[in-house]
C-alpha positions in Angstrom: 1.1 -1.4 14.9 -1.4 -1.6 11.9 -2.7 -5.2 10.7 -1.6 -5.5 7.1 -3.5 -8.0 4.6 -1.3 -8.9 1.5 -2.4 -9.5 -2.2 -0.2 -11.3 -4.8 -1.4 -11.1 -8.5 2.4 -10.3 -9.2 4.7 -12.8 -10.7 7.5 -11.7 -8.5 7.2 -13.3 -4.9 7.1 -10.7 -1.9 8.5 -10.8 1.2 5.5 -10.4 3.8 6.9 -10.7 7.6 9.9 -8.2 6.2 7.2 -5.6 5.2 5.1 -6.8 8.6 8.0 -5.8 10.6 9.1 -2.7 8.8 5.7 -1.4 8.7 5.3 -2.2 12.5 8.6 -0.3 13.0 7.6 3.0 10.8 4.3 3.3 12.8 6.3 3.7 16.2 8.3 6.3 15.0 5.6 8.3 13.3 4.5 11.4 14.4 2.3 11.1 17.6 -1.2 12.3 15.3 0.0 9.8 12.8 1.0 7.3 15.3 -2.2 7.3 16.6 -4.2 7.3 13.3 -2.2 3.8 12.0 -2.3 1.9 14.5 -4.4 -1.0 15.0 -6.0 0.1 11.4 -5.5 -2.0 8.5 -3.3 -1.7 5.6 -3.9 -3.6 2.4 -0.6 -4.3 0.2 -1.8 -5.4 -3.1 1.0 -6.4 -5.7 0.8 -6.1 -9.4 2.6 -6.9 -12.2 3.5 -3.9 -15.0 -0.1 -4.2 -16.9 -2.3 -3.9 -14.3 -0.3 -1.4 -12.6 -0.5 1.0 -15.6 -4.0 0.6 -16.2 -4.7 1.8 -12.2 -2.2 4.7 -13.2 -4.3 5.9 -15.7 -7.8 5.0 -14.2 -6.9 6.7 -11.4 -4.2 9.4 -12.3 -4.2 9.7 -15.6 -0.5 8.7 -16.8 0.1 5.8 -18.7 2.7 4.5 -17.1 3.4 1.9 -14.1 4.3 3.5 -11.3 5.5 1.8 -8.1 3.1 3.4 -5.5 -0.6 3.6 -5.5 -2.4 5.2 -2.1 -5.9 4.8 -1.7 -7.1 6.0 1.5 -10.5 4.2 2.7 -13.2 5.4 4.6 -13.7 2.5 6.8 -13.2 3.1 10.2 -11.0 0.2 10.6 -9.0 0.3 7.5 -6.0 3.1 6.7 -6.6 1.9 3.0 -4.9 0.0 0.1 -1.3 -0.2 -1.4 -0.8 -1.2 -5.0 2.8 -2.2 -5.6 4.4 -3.1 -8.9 7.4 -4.7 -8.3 9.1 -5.0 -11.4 8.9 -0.6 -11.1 10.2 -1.2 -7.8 13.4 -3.4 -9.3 13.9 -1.2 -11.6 14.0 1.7 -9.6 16.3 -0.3 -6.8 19.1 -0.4 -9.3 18.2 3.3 -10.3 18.7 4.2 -7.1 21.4 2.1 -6.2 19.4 0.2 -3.1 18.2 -3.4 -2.6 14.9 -4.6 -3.8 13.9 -4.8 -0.3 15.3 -1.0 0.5 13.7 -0.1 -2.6 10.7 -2.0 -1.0 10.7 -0.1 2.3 11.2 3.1 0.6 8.0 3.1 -1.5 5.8 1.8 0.8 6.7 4.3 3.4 5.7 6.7 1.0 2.6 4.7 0.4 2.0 5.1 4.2 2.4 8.8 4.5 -0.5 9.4 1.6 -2.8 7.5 3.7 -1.8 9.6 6.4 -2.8 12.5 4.5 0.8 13.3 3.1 1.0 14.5 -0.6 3.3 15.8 -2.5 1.9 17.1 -5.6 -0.5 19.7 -4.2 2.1 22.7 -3.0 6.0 22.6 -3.3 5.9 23.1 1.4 3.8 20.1 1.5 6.5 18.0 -0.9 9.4 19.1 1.2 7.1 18.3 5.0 6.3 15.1 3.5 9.6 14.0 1.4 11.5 15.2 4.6 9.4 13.1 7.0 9.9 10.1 4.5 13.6 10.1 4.2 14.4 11.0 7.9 12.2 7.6 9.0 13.5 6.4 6.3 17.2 6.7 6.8 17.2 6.7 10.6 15.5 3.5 11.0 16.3 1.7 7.7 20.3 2.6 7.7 20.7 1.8 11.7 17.9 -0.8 12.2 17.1 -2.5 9.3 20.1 -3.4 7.4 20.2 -6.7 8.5 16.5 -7.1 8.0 17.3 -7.5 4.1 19.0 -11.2 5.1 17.6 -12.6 8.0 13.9 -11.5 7.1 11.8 -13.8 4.4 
């Protein structure tokens, strides 16, 4: 299980112990290298509303957009990194995609997870597919089965 610190400077509240328990439930089914370098490391979720979001897009990735995951690994020995979420991408890309804020939610900070891992997607076209097929498989087999009901009962 990783320890995760949360940061609000959104407008839009989040909901923390879902994320907590999602999070704790994506680290047990990781793969055993990854499994062991998540848990009991921290995980900062930082939440940000559309300007700020953009302006860390460009500082850091030069596109001027907001995007709805930022990864930044750390190099503390007890910290996995930081997580910048911008929910209003997130909303928007929940209807786009036909899910629930919170799968939306779940979805992107998954992904988040994997580039702290080391994951990444935009280097070679075989390290998209290992990544994106790692994603949607814990994605889908823990999220469809599991976690359905999460999206009610969980604040």
């Amino acid at each position: 299980m990783s320890r995760l610190n949360f940061v609000n400077q959104s407008s839009v509240a989040m909901p923390k112990k879902f994320l907590t328990v999602w999070f704790d439930a994506v680290v047990d089914q990781l793969p055993a290298k990854d499994k062991r370098a998540a848990r009991n490391r921290e995980v900062t979720i930082v939440f940000l509303n559309l300007a700020r979001a953009k302006a860390l897009n460009l500082q850091y990735r030069g596109r001027a957009y907001a995007t709805d995951v930022l990864s930044f690994m750390s190099e503390e020995r007890e910290s996995l990194g930081d997580l910048v979420i911008c929910p209003q991408v997130v909303t928007r890309q929940a209807k786009e995609h036909g899910l629930s804020f919170r799968a939306e939610l779940a979805y992107m900070s998954l992904h988040g997870l994997l580039h702290l891992l080391g994951y990444d997607h935009e280097e070679t076209q075989a390290e998209a597919q290992r990544m994106f097929r790692l994603q949607d498989r814990l994605f889908s087999r823990w999220w469809a089965i599991t976690w359905s009901g999460l999206m009610i009962s969980t604040s």
